[in-house]
TITI-183622 format. One line per field, with one value per residue (C-alpha): y, x, z; residue number from 0; residue in one letter. Coordinates in steps of 0.25 Angstrom, whole numbers, plus 5000, padded with zeros to 4 digits. Last residue first. Layout:
BEGIN
c2 Y|...
c1 X|...
c3 Z|...
pos NUM|...
code A|...
//
This chain:
BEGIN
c2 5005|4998|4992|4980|4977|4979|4970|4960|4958|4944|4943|4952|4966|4959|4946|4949|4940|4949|4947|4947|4953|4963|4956|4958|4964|4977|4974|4967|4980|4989|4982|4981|4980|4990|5000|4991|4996|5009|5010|5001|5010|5022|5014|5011|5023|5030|5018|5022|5036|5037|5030|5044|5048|5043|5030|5027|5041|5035|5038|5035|5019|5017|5022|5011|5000|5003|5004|4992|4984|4990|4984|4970|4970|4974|4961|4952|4958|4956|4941|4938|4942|4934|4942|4940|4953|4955|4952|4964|4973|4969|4973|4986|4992|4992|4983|4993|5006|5019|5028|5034|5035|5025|5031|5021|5028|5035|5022|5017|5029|5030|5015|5014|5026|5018|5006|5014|5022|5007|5001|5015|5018|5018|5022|5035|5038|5037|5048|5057|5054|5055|5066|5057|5068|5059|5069|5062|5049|5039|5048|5048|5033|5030|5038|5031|5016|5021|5026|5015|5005|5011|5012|4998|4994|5000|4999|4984|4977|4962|4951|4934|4939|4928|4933|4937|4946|4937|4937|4951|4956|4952|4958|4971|4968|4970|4981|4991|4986|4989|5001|5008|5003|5008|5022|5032|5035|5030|5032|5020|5006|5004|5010|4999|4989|4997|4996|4983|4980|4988|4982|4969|4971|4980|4969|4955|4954|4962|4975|4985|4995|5004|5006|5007|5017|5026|5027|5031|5041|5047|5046|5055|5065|5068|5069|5078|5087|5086|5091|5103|5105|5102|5088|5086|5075|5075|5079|5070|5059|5067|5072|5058|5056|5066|5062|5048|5054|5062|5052|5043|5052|5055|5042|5039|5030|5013|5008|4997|4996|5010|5012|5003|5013|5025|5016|5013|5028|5031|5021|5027|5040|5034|5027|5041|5046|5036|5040|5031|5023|5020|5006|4999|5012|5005|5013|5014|5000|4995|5007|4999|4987|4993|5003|4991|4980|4989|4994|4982|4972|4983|4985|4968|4970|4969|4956|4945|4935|4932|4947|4946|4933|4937|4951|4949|4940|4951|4949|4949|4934|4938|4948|4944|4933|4944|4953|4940|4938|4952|4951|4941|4944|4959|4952|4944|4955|4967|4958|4956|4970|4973|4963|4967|4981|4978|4970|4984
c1 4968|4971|4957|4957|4972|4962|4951|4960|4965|4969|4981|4991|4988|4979|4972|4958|4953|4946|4949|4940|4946|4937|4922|4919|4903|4910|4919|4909|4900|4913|4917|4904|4907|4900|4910|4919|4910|4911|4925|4927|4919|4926|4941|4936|4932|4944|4953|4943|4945|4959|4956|4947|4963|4967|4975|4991|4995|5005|5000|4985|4991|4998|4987|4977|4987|4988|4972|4973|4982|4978|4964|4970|4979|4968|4959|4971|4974|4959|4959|4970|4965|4951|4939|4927|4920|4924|4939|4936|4930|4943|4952|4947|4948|4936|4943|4946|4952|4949|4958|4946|4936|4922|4910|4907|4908|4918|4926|4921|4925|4940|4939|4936|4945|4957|4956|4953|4966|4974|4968|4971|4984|4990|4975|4976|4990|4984|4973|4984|4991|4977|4982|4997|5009|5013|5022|5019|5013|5025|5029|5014|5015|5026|5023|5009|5015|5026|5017|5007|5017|5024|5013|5009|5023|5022|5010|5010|5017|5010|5016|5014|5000|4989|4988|4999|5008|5019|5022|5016|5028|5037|5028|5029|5042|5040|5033|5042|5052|5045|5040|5055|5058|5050|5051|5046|5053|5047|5031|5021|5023|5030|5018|5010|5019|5019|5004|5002|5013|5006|4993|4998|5006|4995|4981|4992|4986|4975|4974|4985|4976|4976|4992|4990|4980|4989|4999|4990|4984|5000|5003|4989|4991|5008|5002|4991|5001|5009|4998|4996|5011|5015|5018|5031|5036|5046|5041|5030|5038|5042|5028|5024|5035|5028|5015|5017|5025|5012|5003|5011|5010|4996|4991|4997|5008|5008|5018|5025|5016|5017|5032|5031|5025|5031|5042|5037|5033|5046|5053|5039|5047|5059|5054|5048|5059|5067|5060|5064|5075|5082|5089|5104|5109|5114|5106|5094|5092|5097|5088|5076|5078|5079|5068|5058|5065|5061|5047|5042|5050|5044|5030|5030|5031|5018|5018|5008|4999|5011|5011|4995|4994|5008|5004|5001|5013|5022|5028|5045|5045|5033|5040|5053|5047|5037|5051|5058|5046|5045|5059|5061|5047|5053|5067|5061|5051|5063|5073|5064|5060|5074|5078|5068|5070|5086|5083|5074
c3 5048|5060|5063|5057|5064|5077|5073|5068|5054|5049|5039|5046|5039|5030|5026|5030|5041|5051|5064|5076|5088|5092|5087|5071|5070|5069|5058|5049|5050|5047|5035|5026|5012|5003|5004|4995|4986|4986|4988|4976|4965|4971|4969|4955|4952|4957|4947|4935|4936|4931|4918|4913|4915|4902|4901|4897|4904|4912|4926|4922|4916|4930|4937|4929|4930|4946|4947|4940|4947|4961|4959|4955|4967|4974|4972|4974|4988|4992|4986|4994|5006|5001|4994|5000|5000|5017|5009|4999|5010|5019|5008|5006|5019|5029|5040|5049|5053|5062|5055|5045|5058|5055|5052|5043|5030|5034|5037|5021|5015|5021|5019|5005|5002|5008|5001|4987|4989|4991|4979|4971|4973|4959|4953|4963|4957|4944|4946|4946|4933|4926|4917|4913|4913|4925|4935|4946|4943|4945|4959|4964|4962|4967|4981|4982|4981|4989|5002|5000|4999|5011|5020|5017|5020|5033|5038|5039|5023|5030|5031|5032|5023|5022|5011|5003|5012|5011|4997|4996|5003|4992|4983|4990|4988|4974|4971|4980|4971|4959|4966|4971|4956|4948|4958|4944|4934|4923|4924|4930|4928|4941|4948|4944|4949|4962|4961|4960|4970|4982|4980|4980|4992|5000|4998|5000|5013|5017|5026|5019|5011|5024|5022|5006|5010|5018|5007|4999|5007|5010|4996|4992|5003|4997|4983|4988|4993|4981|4972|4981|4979|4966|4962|4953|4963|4973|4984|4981|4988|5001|5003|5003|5013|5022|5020|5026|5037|5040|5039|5047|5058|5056|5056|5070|5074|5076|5082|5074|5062|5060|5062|5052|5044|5044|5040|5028|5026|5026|5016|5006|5009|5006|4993|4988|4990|4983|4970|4957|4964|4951|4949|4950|4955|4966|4977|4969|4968|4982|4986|4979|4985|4999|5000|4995|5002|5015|5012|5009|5019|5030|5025|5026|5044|5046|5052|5046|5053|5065|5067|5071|5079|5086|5090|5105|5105|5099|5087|5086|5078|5070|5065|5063|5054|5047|5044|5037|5028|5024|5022|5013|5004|5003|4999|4989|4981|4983|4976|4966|4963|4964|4953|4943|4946|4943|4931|4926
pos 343|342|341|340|339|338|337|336|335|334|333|332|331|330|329|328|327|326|325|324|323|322|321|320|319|318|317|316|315|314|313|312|311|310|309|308|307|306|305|304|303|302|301|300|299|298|297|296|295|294|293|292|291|290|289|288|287|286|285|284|283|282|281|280|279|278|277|276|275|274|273|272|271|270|269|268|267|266|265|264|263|262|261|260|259|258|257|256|255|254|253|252|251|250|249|248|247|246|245|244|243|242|241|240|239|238|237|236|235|234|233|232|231|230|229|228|227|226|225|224|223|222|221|220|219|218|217|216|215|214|213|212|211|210|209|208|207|206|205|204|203|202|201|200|199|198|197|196|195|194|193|192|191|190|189|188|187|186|185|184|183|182|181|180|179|178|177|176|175|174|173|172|171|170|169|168|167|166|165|164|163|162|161|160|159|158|157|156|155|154|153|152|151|150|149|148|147|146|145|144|143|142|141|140|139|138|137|136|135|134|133|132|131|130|129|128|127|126|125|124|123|122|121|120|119|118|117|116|115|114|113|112|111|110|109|108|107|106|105|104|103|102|101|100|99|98|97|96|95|94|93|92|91|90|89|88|87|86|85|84|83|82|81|80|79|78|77|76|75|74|73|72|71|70|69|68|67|66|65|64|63|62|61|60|59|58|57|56|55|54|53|52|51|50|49|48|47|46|45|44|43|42|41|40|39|38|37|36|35|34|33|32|31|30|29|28|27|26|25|24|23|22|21|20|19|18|17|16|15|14|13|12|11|10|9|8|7|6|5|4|3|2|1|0
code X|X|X|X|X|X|X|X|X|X|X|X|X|X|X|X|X|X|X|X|X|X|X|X|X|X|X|X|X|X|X|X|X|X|X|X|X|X|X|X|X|X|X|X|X|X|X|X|X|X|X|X|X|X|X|X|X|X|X|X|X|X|X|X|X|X|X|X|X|X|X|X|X|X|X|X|X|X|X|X|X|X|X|X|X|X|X|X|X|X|X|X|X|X|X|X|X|X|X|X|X|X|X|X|X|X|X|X|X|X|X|X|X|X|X|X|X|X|X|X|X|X|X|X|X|X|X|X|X|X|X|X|X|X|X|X|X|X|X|X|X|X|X|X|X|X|X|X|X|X|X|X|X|X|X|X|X|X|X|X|X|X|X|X|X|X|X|X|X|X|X|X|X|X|X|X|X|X|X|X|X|X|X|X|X|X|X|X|X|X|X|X|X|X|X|X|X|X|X|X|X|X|X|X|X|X|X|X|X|X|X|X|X|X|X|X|X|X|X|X|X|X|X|X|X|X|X|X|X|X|X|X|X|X|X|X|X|X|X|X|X|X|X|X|X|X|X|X|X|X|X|X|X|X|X|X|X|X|X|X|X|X|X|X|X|X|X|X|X|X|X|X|X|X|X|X|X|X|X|X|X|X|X|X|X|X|X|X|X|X|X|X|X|X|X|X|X|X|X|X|X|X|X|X|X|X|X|X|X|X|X|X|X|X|X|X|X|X|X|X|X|X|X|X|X|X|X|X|X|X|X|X|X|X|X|X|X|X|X|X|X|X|X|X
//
């Protein structure tokens, strides 16, 4: 317990430090043509995640001073980080990173008690996950807080699971926050939502498998519900529109709630509180504490949210806006252009 303490505080500062030392060489080795945008907020906070993350909790394994919990799931996450920056510095097609996405999902089901059929779900769920914490990442602070909400959560689930790969994990996502807080200095890029996704998935199919709980199931859609609702609202809404699912735009859930009114802040505040009790309801599912007539609650919510968030126009707004015009939503770099809009 002193030794988690001590990690998870170690892991908060040195994040923060580094995440501060990677935007200064950033914005000294950025292009002019890209000055406006680096300057904003580099994506280079994936990196300071995922690196003090490994690190902190390897010291921690390696001197014996505190149990792993599952260091494949932690290399393949160490993977998919990668996948990602590699991403952010040429970017590859979906299939590719689909398929290595798959394959360290297969690597951490490997070692659960899932049977084949179930397995291959398992391995279809971390990789939509995964992606949707990518898609979640278009307003400052939105990712971070999630991400520590539910790697809290996911701490008070069943012994033996990765507490302290997530306490870490938890807290240098903290450290990140401290300069992703709107207006955002850094921001996690591709790679750091992919491992968040990636880890938070993988956590959580490792702290439900085997649950002797009924609803167990359902709690792994409850861990990851802000992130799944995001990127079922946009599935539907693209459809809707007649719009091809890769196309892009500025449909996600933050920039409904910020065309409602909300502030950045206000955005990142409002799902923090959503994850926290869809995280507290998973948390109580995986133990047993509630009955499974609980697990509908967290899918009729996410329904009930789809449908309305619907009902705020996206594409009309988009159209009417000239090539160049930004829109001013606190994400990925603080103000989003037309073509940072379109990424995804």
């Amino acid at each position: 317990m002193l030794y988690g303490a001590a990690a998870a505080a170690t892991a908060l500062l040195l994040t923060a430090a580094f995440a501060r030392a990677l935007r200064t060489l950033a914005l000294r080795r950025a292009r002019p043509g890209k000055a406006a945008r680096t300057r904003t907020a580099p994506r280079v906070g994936g990196v300071a995640v995922a690196t003090v993350t490994g690190a902190v909790a390897a010291v921690g394994s390696v001197t014996g001073l505190a149990p792993l919990g599952s260091a494949t799931l932690l290399l393949a996450a160490a993977a998919v980080a990668v996948l990602g920056l590699l991403h952010d510095l040429r970017p590859m097609g979906a299939r590719a990173r689909v398929i290595v996405q798959a394959g360290a999902a297969t690597a951490v089901v490997h070692g659960t008690q899932l049977g084949l059929v179930t397995g291959a779900l398992a391995v279809l769920w971390i990789v939509f996950v995964t992606n949707a914490f990518q898609l979640l990442d278009h307003s400052d602070g939105a990712v971070g807080t999630v991400g520590v909400v539910t790697a809290l959560g996911l701490c008070l689930c069943a012994p033996g699971a990765p507490v302290l790969v997530l306490a870490v994990f938890a807290a240098s996502l903290t450290g990140f926050l401290m300069h992703n807080w709107h207006p955002a200095r850094v921001v996690l890029g591709d790679s750091g939502a992919l491992f968040t996704g990636f880890l938070l998935a993988g956590a959580a199919l490792v702290v439900t498998d085997g649950s002797a709980a009924p609803a167990a199931p359902a709690a792994l859609f409850a861990l990851t519900a802000v992130a799944a609702t995001d990127t079922v609202l946009v599935m539907v809404s693209r459809r809707r529109a007649g719009r091809g699912l890769l196309r892009g735009g500025t449909d996600h859930i933050a920039h409904r709630l910020r065309r409602l009114g909300l502030t950045a802040r206000g955005v990142a505040v409002v799902l923090g509180a959503a994850t926290a009790l869809c995280t507290a309801t998973g948390v109580l599912l995986q133990r047993g504490v509630v009955g499974a007539a609980v697990a509908w609650w967290p899918f009729a919510a996410a329904a009930v949210a789809v449908v309305l968030l619907l009902r705020v126009p996206v594409y009309a707004a988009a159209r009417r806006a000239a090539p160049g015009v930004t829109w001013e939503l606190g994400g990925t770099g603080g103000a989003m252009g037309r073509k940072g809009a379109e990424r995804c």
